[in-house]
Backbone bond lengths (Angstrom), bond angles and torsions (degrees), N, CA, C in turn:
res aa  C-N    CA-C-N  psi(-1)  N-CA   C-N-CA  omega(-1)  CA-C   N-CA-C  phi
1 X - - - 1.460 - - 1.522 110.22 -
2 X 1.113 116.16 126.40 1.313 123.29 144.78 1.596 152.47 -28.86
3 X 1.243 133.41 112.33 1.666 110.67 173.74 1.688 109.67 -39.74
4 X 1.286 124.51 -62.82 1.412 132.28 179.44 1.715 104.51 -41.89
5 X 1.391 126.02 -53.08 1.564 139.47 -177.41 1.758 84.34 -55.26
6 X 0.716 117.32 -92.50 1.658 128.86 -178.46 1.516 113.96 -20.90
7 X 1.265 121.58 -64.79 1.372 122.68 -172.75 1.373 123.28 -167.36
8 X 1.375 126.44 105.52 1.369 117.97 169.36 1.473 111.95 -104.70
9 X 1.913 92.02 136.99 1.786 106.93 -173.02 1.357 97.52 -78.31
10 X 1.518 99.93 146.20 1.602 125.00 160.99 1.717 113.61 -86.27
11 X 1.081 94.00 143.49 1.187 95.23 -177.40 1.669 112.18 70.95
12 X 1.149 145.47 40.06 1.271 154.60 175.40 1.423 112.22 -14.41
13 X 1.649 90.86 -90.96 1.437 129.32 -159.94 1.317 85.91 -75.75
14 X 1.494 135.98 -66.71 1.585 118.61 -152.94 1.896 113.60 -77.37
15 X 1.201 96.81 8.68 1.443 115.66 173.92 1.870 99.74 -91.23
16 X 1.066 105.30 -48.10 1.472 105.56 -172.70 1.625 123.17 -65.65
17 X 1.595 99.86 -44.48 1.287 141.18 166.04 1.581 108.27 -22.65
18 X 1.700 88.00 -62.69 1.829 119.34 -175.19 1.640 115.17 -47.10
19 X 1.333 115.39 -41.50 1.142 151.37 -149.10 1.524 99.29 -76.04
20 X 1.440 110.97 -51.77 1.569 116.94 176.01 1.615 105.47 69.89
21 X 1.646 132.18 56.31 1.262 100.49 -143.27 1.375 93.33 -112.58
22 X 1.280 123.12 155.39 1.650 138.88 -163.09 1.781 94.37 -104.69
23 X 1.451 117.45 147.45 0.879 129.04 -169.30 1.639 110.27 -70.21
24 X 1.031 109.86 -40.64 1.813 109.92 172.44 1.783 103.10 -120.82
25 X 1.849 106.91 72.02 1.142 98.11 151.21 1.584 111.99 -139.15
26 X 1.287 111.75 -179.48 1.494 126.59 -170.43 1.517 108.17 -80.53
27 X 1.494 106.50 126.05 1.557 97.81 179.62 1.460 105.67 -132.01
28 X 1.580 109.76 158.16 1.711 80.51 168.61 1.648 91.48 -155.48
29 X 1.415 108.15 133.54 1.277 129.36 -178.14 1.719 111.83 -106.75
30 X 1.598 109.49 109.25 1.183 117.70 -152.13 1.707 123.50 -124.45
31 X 1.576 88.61 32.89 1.390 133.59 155.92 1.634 134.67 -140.63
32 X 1.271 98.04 50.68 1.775 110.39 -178.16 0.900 106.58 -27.98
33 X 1.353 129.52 -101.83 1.783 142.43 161.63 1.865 83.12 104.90
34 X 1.372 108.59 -120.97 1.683 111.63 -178.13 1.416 133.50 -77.73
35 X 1.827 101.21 -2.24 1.629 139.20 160.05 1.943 80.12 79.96
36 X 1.146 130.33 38.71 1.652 110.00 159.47 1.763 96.21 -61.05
37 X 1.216 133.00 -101.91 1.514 131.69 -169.49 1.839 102.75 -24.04
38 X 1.121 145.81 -13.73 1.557 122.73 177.65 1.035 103.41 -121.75
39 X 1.750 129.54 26.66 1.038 135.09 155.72 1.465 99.92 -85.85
40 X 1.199 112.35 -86.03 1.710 120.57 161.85 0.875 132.41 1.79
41 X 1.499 118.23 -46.41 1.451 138.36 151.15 0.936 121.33 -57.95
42 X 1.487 126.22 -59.31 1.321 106.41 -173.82 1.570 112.02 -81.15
43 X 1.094 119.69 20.64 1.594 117.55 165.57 1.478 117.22 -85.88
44 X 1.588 101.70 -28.05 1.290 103.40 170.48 1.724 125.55 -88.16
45 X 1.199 114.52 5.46 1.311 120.30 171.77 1.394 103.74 -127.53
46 X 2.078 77.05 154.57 1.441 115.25 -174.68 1.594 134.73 -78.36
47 X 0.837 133.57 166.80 1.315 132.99 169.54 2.285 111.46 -25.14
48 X 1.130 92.91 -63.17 1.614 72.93 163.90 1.105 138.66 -105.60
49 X 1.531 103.03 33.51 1.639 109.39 -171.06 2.026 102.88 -88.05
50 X 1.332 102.54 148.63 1.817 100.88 -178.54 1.584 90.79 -115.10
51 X 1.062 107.51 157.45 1.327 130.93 130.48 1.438 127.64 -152.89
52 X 1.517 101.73 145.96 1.491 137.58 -178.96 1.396 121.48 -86.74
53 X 1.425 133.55 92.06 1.487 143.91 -157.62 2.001 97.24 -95.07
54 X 1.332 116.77 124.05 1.712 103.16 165.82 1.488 124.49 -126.58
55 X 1.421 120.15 113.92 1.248 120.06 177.52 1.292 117.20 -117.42
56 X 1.340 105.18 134.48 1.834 117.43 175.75 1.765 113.71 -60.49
57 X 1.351 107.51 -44.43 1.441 132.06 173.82 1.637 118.07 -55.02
58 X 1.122 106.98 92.42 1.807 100.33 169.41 1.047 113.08 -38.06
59 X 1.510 138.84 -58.67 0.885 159.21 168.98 1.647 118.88 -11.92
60 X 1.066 109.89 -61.44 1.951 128.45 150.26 1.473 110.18 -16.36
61 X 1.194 110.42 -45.67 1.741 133.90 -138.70 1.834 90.44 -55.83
62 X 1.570 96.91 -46.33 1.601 114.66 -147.85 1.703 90.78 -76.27
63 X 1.307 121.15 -5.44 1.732 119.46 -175.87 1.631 96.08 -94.27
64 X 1.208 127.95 -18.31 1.585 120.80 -157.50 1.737 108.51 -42.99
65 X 1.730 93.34 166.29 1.712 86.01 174.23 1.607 113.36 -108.81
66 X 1.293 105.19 143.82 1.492 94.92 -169.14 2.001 105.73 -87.85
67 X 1.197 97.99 58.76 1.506 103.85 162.66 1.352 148.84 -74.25
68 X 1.164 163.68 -100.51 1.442 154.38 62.85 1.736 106.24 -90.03
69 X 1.324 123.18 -48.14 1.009 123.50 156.48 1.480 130.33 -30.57
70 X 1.352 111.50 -19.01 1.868 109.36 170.31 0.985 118.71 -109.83
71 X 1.227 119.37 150.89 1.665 120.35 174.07 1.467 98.30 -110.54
72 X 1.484 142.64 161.05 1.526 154.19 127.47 1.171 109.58 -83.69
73 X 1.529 110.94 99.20 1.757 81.46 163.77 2.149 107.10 -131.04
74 X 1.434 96.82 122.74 1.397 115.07 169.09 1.810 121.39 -24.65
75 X 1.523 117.26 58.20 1.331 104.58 174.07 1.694 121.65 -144.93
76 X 0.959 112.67 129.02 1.687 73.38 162.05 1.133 164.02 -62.07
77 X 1.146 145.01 175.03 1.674 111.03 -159.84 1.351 97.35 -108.62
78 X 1.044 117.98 0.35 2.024 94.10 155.79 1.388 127.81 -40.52
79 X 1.497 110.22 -23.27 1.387 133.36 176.03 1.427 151.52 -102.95
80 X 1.555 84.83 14.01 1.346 105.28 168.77 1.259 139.45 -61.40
81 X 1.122 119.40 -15.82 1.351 119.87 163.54 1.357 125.31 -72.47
82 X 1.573 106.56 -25.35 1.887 96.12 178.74 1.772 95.75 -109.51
83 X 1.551 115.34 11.20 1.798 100.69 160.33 1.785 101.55 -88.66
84 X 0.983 119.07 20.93 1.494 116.13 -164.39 1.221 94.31 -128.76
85 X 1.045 127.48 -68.43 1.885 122.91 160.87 1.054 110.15 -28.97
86 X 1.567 126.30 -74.58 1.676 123.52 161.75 1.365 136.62 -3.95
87 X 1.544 98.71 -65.14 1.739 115.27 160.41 1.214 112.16 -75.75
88 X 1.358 136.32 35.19 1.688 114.66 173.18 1.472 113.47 82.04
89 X 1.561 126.46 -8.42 1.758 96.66 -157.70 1.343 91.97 -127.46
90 X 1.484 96.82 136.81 1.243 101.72 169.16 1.781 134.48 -98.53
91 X 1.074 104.05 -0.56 1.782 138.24 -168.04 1.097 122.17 -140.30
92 X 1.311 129.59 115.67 1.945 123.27 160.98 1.188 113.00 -101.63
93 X 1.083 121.01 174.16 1.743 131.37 165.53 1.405 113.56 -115.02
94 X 0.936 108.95 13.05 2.247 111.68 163.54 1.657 97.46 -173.78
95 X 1.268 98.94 164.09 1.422 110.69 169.78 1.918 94.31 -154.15
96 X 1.522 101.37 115.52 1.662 98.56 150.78 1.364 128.92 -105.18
97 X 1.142 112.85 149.42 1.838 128.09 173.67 1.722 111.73 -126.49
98 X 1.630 90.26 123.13 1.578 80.44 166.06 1.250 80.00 -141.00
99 X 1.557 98.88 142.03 1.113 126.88 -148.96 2.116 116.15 -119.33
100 X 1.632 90.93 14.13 1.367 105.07 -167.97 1.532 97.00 -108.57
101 X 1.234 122.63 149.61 1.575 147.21 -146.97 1.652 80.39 -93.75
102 X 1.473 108.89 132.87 1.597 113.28 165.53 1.355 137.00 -63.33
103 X 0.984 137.58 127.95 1.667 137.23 168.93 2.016 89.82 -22.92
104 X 1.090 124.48 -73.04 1.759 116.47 -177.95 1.270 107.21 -14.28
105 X 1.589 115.50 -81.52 1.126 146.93 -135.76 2.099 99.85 -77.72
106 X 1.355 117.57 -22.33 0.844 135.22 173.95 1.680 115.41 -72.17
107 X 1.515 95.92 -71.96 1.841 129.01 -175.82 1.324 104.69 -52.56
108 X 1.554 116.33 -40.23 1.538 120.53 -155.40 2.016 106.14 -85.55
109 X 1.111 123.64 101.10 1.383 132.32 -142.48 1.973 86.15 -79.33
110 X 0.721 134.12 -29.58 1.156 143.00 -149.60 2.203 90.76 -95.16
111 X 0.992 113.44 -45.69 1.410 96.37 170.52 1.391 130.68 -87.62
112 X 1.334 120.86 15.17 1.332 142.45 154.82 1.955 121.08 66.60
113 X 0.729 91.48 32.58 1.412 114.92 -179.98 1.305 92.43 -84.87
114 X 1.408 157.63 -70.83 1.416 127.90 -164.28 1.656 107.91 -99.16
115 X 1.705 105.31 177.47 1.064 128.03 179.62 1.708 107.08 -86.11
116 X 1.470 106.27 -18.15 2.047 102.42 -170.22 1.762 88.39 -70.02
117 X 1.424 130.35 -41.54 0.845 114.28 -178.33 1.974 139.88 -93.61
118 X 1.199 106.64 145.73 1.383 88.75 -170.12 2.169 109.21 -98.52
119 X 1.271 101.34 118.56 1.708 119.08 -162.55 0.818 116.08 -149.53
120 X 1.181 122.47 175.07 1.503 132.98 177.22 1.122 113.71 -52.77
121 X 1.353 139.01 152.02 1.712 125.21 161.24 1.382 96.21 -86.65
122 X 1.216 117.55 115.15 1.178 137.69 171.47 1.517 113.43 -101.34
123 X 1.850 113.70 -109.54 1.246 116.92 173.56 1.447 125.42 100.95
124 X 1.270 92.13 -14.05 1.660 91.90 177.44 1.603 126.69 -97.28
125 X 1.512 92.66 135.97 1.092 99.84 -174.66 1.984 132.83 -52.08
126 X 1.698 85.86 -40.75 1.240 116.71 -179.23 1.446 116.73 -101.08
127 X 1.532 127.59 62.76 1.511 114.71 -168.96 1.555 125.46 -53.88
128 X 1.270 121.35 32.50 1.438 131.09 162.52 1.819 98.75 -103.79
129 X 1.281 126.26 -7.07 0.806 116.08 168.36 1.575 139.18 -53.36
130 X 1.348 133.87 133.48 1.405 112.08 -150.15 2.060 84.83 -91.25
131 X 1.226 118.59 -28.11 2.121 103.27 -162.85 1.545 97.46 -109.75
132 X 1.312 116.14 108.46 1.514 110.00 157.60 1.336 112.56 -97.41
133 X 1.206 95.65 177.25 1.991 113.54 179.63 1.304 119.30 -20.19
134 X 1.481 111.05 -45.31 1.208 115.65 -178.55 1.867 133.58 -74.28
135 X 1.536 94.79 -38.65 1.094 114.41 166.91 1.881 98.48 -57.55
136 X 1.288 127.84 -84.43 1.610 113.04 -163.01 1.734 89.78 -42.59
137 X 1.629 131.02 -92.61 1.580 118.58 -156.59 1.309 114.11 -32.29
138 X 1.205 151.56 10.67 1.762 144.73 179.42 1.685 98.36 -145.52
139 X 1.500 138.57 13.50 1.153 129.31 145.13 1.595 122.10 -139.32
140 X 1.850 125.53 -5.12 1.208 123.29 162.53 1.508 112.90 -42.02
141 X 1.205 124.21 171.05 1.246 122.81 176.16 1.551 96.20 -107.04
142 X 1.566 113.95 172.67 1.660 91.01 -177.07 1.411 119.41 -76.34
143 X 1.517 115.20 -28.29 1.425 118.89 172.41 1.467 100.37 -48.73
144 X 1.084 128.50 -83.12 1.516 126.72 177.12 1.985 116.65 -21.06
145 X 1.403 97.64 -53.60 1.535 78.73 179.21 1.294 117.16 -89.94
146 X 1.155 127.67 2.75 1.748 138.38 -167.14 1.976 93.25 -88.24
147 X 2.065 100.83 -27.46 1.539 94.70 179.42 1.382 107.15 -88.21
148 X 1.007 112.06 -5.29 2.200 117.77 -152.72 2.084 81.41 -91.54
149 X 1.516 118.49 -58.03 1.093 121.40 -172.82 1.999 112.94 -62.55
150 X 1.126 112.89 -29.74 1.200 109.40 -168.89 1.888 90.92 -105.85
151 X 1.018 134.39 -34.16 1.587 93.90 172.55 2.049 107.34 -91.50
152 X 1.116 96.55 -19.19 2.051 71.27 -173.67 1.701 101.39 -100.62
153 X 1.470 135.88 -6.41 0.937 148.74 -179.79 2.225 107.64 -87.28
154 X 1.123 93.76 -50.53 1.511 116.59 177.94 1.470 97.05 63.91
155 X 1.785 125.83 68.69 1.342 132.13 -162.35 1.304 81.00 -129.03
156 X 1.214 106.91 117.26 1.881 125.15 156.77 1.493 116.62 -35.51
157 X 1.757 112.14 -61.60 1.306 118.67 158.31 1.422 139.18 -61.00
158 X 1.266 102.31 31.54 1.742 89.76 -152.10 1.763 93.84 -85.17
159 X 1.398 118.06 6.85 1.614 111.21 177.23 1.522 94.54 -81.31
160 X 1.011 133.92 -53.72 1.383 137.81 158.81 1.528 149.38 -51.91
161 X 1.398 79.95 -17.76 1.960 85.19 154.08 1.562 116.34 -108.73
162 X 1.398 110.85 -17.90 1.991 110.25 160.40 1.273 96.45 -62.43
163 X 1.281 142.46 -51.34 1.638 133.44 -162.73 1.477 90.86 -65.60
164 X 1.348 101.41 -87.99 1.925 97.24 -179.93 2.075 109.42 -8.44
165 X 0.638 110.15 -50.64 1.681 117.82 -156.24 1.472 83.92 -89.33
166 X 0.895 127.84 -52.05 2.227 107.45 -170.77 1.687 100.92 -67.69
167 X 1.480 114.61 -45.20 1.343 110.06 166.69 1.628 126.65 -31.54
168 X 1.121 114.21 -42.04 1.480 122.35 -144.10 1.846 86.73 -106.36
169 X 1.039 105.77 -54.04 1.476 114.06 178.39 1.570 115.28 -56.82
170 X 1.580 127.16 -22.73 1.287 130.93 -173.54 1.957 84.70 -86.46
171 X 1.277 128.77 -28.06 1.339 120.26 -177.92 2.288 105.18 -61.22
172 X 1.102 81.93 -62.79 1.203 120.46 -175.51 1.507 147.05 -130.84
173 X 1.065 127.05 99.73 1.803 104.33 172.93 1.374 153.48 -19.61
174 X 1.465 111.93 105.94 2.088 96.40 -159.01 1.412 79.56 -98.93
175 X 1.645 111.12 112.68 1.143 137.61 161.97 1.715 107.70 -100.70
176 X 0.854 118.63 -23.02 2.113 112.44 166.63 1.546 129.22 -109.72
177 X 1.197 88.45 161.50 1.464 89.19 178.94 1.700 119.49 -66.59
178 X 0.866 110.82 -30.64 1.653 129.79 171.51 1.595 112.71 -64.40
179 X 1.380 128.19 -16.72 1.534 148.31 -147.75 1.937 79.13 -117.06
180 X 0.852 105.04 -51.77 1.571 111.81 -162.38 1.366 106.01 -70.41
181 X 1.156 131.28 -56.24 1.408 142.67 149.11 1.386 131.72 -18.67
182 X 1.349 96.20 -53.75 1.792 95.09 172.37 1.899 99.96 -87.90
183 X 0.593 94.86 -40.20 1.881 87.85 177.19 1.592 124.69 -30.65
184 X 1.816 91.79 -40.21 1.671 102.77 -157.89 1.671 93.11 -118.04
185 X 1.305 147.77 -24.86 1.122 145.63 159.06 1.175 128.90 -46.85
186 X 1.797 115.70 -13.84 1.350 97.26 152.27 1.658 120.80 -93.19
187 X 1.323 118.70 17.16 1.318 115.36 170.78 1.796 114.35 -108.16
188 X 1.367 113.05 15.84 1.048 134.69 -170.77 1.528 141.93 -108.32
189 X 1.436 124.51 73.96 1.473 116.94 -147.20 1.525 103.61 -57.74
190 X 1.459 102.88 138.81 1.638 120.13 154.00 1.431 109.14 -14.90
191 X 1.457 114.17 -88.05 1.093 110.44 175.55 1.760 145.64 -13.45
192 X 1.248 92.21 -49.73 1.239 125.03 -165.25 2.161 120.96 -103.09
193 X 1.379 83.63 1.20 1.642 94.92 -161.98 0.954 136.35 -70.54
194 X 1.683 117.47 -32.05 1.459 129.93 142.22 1.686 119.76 -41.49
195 X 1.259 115.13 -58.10 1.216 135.52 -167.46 1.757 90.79 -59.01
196 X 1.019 129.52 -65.19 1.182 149.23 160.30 1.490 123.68 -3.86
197 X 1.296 78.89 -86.82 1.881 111.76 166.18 1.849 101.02 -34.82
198 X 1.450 101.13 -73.58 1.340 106.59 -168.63 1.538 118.14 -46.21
199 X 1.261 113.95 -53.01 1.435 140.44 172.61 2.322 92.62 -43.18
200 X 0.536 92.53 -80.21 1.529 106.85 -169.53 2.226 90.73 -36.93
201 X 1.559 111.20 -76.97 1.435 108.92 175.82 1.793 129.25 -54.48
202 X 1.688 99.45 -14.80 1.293 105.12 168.55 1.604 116.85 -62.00
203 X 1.630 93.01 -42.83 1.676 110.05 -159.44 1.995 108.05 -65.84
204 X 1.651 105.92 -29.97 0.891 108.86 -172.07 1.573 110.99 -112.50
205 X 1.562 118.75 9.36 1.590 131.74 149.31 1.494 102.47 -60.67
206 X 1.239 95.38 -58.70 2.182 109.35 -176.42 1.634 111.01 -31.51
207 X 1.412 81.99 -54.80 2.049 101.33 -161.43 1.107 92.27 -70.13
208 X 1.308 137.60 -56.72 1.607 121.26 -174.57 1.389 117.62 -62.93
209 X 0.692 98.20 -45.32 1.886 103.02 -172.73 1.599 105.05 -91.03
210 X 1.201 134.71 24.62 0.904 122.66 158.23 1.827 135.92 73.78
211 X 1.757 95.80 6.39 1.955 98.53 -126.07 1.784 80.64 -73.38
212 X 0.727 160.72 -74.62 1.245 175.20 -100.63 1.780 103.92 -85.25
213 X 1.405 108.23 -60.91 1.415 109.70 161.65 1.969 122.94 -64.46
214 X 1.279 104.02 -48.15 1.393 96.55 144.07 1.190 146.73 -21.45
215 X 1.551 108.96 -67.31 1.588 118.07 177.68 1.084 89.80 -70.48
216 X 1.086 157.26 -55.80 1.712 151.12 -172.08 1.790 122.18 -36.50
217 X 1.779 88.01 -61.19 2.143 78.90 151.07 1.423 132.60 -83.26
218 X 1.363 106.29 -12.38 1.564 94.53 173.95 1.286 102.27 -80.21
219 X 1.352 156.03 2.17 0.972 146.75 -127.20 2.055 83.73 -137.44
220 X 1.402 111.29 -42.30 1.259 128.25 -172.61 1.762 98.95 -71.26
221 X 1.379 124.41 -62.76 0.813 142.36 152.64 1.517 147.93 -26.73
222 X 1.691 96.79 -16.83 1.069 86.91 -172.35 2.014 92.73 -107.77
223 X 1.080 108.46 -25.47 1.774 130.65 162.41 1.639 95.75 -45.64
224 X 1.281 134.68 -22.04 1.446 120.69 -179.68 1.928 114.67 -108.60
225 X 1.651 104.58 -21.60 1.240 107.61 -174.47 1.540 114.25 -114.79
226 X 1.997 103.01 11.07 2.004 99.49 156.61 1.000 108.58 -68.26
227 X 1.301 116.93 172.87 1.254 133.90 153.51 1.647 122.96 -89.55
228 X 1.530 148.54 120.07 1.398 115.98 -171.63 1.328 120.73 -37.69
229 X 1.240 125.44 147.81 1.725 141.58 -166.55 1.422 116.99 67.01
230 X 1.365 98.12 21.17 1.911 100.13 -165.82 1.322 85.60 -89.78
231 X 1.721 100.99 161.35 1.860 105.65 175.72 1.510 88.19 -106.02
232 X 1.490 105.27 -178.33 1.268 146.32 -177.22 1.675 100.50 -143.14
233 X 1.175 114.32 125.01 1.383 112.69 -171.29 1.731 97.86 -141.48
234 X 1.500 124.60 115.80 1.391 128.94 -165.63 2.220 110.94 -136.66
235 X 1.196 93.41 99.80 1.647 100.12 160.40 1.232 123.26 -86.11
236 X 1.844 119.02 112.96 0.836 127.47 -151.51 2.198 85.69 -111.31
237 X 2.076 93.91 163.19 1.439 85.16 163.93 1.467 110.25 -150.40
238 X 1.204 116.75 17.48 1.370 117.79 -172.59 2.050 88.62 -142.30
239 X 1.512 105.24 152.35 1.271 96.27 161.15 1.728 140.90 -95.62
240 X 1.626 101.88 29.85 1.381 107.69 151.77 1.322 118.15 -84.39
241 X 1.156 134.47 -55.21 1.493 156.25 155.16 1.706 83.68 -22.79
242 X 1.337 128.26 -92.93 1.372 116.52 -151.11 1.617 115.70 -80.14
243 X 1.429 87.33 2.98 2.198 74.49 170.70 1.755 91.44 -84.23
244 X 1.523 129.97 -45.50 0.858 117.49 -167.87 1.629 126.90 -69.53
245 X 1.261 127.61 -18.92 1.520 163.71 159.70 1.836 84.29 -40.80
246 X 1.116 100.24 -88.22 1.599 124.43 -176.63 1.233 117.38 -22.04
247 X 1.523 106.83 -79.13 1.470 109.13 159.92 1.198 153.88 -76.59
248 X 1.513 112.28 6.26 1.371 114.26 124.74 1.612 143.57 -46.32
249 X 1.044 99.28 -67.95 1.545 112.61 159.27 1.327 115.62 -44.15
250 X 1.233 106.48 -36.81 1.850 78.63 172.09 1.510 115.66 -101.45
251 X 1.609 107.70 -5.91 1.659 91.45 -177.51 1.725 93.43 -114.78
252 X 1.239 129.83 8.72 1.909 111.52 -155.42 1.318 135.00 71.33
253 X 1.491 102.08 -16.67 1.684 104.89 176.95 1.393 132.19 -117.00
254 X 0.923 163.72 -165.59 1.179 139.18 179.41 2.221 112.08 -137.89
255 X 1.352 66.15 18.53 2.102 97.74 150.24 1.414 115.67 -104.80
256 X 0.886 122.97 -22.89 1.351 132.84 159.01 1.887 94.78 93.07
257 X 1.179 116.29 10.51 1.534 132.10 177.12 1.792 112.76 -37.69
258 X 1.515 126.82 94.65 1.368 88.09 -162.17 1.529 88.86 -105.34
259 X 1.423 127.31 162.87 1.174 144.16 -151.96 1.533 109.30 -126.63
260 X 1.527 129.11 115.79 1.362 102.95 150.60 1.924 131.71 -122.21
261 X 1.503 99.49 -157.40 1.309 89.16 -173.82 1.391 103.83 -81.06
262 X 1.356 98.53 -142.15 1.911 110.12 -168.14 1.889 94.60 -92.60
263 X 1.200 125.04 -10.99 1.499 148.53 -177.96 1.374 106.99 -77.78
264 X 1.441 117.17 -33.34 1.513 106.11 -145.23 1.538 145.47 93.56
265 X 1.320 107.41 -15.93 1.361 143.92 -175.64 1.937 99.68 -88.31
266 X 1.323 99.62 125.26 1.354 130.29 -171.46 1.759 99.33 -65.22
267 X 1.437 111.18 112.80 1.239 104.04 -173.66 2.079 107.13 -102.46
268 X 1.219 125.03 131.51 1.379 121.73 -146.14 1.703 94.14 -162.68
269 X 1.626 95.59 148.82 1.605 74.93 -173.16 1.381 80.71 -126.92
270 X 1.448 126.36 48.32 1.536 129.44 176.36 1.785 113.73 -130.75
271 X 0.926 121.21 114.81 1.755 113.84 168.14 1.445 110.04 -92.19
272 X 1.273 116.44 117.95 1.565 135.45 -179.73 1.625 107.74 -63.20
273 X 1.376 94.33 91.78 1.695 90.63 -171.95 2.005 100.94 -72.23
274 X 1.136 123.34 -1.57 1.388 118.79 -172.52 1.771 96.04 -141.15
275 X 1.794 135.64 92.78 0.573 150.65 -169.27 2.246 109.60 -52.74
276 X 1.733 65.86 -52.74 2.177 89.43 -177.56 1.737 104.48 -93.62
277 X 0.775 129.17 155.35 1.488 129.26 169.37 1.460 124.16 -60.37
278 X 0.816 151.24 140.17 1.643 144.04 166.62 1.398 122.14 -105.98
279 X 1.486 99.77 103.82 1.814 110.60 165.75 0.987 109.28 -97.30
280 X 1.958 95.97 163.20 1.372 117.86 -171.89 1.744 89.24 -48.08
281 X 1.703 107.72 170.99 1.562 136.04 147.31 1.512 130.10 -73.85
282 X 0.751 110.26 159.97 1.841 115.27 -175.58 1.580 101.33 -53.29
283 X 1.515 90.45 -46.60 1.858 82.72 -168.26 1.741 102.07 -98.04
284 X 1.074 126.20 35.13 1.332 122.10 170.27 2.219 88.85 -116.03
285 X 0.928 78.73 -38.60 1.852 75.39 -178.73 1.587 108.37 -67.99
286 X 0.997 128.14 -25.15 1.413 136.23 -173.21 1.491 99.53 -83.38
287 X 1.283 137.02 -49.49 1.740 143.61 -172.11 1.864 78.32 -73.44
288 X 1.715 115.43 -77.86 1.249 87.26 -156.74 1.438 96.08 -104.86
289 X 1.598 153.05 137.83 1.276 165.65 -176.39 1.621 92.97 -73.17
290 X 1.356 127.84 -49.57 1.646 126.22 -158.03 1.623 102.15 -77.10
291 X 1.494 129.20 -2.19 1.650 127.18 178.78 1.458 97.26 -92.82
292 X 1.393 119.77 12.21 1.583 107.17 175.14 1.492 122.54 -65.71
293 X 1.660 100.88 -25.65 1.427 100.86 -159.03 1.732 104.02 -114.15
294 X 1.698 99.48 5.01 1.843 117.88 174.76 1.918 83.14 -56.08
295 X 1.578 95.34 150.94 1.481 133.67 158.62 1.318 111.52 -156.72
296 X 1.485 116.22 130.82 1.539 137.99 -163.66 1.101 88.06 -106.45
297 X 1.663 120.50 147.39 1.624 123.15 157.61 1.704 85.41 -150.22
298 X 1.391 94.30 142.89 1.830 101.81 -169.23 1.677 76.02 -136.72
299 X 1.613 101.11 137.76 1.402 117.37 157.68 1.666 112.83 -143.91
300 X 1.208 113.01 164.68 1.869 116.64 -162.59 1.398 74.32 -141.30
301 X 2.130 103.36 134.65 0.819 115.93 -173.43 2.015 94.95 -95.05
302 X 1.415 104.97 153.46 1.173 104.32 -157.05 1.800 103.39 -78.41
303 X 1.441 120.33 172.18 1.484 105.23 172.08 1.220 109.83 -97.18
304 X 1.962 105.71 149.09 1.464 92.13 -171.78 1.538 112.69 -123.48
């Protein structure tokens, strides 16, 4: 497989752009996946410039760059702050996140991430993981999954497709992705069924992997390990991910709490280098169809 087979980034260039990146500085891109963005990077740095690439996914491993300047290191990035202590550093000058599931992780029928294919419910990002997909649908309770579907899914029905699913599961075990499908498709208009579908495997990609609490410390984390004028550069694809993206950046916290002085004046230790959001282009959606639903938000932490 290919980096390109694996994953092509949306938003490339205006991701890179964001980055502002100095020839000998520290970067760290903390969604490798097929390493397009830490290729990019390292084109733009110099002889002592580093960067630090992080993937949960073994799978990544086989894209690494054979640099001295790069590191791989196996984690998720909730944890970036003590793989960075680890290596010596206490400061970067950019950090990117894209935060959208890879063409791999999608295509590859066997790790169960979509509905085209019929597989295991898998889903995990990290296959050392001990609970995939399947495990929450055959032991959540339904309250639990009626909440897992209606906040990371954002499904109107989701009291009615957790019932559907304890029903079907007290018959039998829905151990596949194909098992899961017919369960919830009859609560599912035609119309609407793809859209649907996705919404429903998103909600329970989330719950396993955690991503939501995740982005929350990297997000905390990354406000402690810029450097002043460092960016933060984040591709968002769902709108939980970017309300929470959002309001950070404008308040520092990831309550979105915004604070001011004794003035009135919005106190923030972020300057919104991109006021409006930035989506893909007509003809970047046309080469790749999956940057439709990319949103960029670039912020520079202020100097203090």
């Amino acid at each position: 497989m290919t980096p390109t087979d694996y994953h092509i980034p949306a938003l490339l260039e205006e991701t890179i752009n964001g980055l502002n990146i100095t020839a000998s500085g520290t970067y760290v891109d903390v969604t490798f996946g097929g390493g397009g963005h830490s290729r990019a990077i390292m084109a733009r740095l110099g002889d002592e410039g580093r960067l630090f690439s992080l993937d949960q996914d073994m799978d990544a491993w086989a894209n690494r760059l054979d640099d001295n300047r790069f590191t791989f290191v196996h984690s998720n990035f909730s944890f970036l702050k003590n793989f960075l202590r680890y290596y010596g550093v206490n400061e970067v000058d950019g950090i990117v996140a894209d935060l959208g599931v890879s063409f791999h992780h999608f295509d590859d029928g066997e790790r169960g991430f979509s509905f085209r294919h019929d597989s295991r419910l898998d889903m995990r990002m990290n296959r050392d993981s001990k609970v995939d997909a399947a495990a929450i649908v055959n032991t959540y309770s339904e309250e639990q999954l009626a909440t897992v579907l209606y906040l990371y899914g954002e499904l109107k029905q989701s009291r009615r497709l957790a019932s559907a699913i304890v029903k079907a599961r007290a018959a039998s075990e829905i151990t596949t992705t194909g098992r899961l499908v017919e369960v919830v498709s009859p609560l599912i208009g035609r119309r609407q069924e793809k859209k649907e579908l996705a919404q429903v495997f998103q909600a329970l990609r989330i719950e396993v992997n955690h991503e939501i609490d995740a982005l929350k410390r990297l997000l905390t984390q990354s406000l402690a390990v810029l450097k002043p004028g460092g960016r933060l550069v984040v591709i968002t694809y769902h709108s939980l991910e970017d309300r929470l993206v959002k309001n950070f950046m404008r308040s520092g916290n990831v309550e979105g709490k915004v604070d001011k002085d004794f003035y009135g004046r919005v106190t923030t230790p972020w300057r919104l280098v991109n006021n409006k959001v930035i989506t893909a282009s007509e003809a970047e959606v046309e080469r790749n169809p999956r940057s439709r639903s990319a949103k960029l938000r670039i912020a520079e932490k202020i100097n203090s």
